[in-house]
N, C-alpha and C positions, 0 to 999 in steps of 0.2 A: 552386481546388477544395479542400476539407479536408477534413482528414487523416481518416484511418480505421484503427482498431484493425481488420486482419482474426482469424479465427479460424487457433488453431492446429490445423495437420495433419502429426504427427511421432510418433514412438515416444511412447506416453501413458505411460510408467513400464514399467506391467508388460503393455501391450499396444501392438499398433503397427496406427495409424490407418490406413484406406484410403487409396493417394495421387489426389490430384484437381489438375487444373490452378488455374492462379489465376483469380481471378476478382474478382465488388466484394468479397463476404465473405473473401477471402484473400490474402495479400501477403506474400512472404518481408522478412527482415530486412535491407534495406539501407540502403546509404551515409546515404541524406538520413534517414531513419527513427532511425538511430543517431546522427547528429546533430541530430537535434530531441528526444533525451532528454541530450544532453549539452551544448547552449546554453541562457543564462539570461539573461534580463535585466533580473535584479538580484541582487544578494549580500546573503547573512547568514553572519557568520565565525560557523564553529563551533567552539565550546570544548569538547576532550577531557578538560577537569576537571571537566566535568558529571556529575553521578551517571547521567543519565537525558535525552536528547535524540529527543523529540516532535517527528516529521514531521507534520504534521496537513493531511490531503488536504481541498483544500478548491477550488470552484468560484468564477471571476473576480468574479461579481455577488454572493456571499456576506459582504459586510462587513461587516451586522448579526453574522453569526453568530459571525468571526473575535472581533468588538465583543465576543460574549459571552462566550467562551471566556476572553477576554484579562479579563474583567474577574470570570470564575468561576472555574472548576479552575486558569485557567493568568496568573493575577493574581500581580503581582511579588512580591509578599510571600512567598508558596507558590515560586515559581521559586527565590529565594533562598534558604529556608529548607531547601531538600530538594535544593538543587545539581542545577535542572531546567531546560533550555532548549526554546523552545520556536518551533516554526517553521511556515510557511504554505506549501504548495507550490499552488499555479494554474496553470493553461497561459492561451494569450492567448484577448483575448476572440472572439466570434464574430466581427467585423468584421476581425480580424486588425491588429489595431492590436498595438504592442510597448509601450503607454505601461499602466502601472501601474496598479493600482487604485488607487482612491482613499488607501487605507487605508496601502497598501504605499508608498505617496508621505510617509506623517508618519511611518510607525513601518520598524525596521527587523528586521524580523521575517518579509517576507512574498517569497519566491525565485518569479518566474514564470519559467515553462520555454518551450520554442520551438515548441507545438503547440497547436491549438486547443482551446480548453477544453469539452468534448464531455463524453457519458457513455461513449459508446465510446471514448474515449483514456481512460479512468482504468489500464488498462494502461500507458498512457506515462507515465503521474503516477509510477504506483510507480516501474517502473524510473527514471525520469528521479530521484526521490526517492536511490534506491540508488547512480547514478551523482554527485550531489552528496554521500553521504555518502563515497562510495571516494574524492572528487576532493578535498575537504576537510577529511578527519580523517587523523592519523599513520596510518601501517601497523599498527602493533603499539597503535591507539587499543583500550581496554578500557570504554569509555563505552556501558552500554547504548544501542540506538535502537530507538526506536517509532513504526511507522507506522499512523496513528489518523484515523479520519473526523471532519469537521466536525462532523459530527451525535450524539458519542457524547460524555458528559460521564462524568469522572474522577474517582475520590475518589486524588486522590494522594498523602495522608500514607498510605492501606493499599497502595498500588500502592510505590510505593519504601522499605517496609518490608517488603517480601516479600521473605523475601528468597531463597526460592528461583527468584525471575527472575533471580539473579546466578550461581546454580550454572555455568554454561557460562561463565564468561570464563577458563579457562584452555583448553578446550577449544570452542571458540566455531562451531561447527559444522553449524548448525540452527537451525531456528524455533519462538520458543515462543508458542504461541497457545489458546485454545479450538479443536479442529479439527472439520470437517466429516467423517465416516467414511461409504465407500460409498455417495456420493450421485455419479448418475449426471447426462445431461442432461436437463434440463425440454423436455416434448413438449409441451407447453400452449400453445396459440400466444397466446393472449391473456398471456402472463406477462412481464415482463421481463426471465425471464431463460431465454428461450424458444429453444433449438438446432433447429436443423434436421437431418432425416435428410441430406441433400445435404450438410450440414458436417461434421457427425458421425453416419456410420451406426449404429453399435455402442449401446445399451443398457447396456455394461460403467459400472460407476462411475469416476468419476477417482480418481485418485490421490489419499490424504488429502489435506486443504488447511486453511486455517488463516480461518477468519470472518476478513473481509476487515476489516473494523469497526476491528480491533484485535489486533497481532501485534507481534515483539518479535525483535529479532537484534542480529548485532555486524558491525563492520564487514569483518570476514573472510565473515561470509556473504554477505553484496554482492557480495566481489569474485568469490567463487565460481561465485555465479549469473549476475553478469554476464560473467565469462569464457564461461561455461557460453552462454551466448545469445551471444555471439562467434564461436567457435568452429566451435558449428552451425551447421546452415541448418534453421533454427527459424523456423515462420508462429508469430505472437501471437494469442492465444484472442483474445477480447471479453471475457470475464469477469476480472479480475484478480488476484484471490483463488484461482481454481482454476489458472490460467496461473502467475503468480509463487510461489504457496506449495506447490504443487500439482505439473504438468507438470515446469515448470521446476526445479524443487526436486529431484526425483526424478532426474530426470538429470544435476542437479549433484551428486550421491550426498551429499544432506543430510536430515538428520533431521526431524523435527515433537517438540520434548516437550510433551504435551499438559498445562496448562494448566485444571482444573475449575474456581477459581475466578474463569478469565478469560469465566463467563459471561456472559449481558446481560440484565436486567432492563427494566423501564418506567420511564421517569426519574420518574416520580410513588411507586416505591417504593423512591428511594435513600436514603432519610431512614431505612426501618425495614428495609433490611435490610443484609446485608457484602459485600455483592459489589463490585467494584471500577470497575465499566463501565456505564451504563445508554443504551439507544440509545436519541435522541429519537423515532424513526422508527418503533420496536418497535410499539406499538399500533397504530400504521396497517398494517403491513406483515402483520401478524398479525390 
């Protein structure tokens, strides 16, 4: 059977959720759960000399896309020149095979994690992402990381000359992203990103949260939020963006600095304007 992101039901920040037993939509944090975001099977060494180290969330059958990334924004030349690494996280495939993509088999660049590669596990991507970075890099690593969808393309000579994405490495405490303010759950049931009254009664907004798309920490904040999901007895939302930058965030007593020009544009107008991020996705989604 697999896996399934449930939704979470725990103190939302600054309101405390109705409690409800579990069920298929909910499931507390255990043992096998917590080890299927901390096994991989495959390695990429991460270098803490990097200016800037790119998680980039990506699905098993996407290896056109991996192709293009690898040969646009995140092409050697540019990695080199701006001290950037860059990395592939997938869970396995539907068939639940362990063997590798294609792609992850000649390059080594591409970490699969121990859960089925789903859209309801993109929660286990991130964490599973944050657990490779706390398991990999020095304690006291000062290396920004970024965790970035497959579907968003970078202008990275403006993105690592910014430099106020580096303000917090002395106080490294929070996430810096474009954030989502007072947006509650979607009652739409045709939508994707559609909650139920049964999951969540309440109409209250979540917690700020950070566009899932594209968001920015250090490796102190990982450990925080991952202690923080330890600790508790925390259910996992289905959304991942409002769960990890969002719920989770708020109870690890971390910040959001928000980020204007981490907006997103249409990739057909990154040519004429500055902004740093443009989502392939954006005109369909909109």
């Amino acid at each position: 059977m697999e896996e399934f992101i449930p939704l979470l039901l725990t103190e939302l920040g600054r309101r405390k959720a109705a409690k409800v037993e579990d069920s298929d939509s909910f499931q507390r944090l255990s043992d096998s759960l917590w080890r299927s975001i901390s096994t991989y099977h495959s390695e990429v060494r991460l270098y803490a000399t990097r200016k800037l180290i790119l998680f980039v969330s990506s699905a098993f059958d996407n290896v056109a896309t991996r192709h293009s990334v690898r040969k646009s924004w995140g092409n050697k030349r540019w990695k080199i020149r701006y001290k950037l690494q860059i990395v592939f996280f997938v869970g396995r495939p539907k068939n639940g095979s362990t063997n590798l993509p294609i792609d992850g088999l000649r390059r080594s660049d591409v970490v699969m994690a121990d859960f089925i590669d789903d859209y309801r596990n993109l929660t286990l991507k991130t964490l599973s992402i944050l657990q490779y970075a706390r398991m990999r890099l020095p304690e006291r690593a000062l290396t920004l990381l970024g965790k970035i969808d497959d579907d968003v393309q970078v202008d990275v000579r403006q993105l690592v000359n910014y430099e106020s994405l580096f303000e917090w490495r002395q106080f490294p405490r929070g996430l810096e992203c474009m954030a989502n303010v007072d947006k509650g759950p979607v009652r739409e049931t045709n939508s994707k990103w559609f909650v139920s009254r049964a999951d969540i009664p309440s109409d209250e907004p979540f917690p700020d949260y950070c566009i899932g798309a594209a968001y920015f920490f250090y490796r102190h904040t990982a450990d925080l939020l991952l202690e923080t999901l330890r600790v508790n007895e925390t259910r996992i939302f289905v959304f991942e963006d409002v769960f990890v930058t969002g719920m989770l965030r708020v109870k690890a007593n971390l910040s959001i600095l928000h980020q204007p020009f981490m907006a997103f544009i249409m990739a057909s107008e990154m040519k004429t304007r500055k902004e740093i991020f443009a989502h392939l996705s954006y005109e369909e989604d909109n």
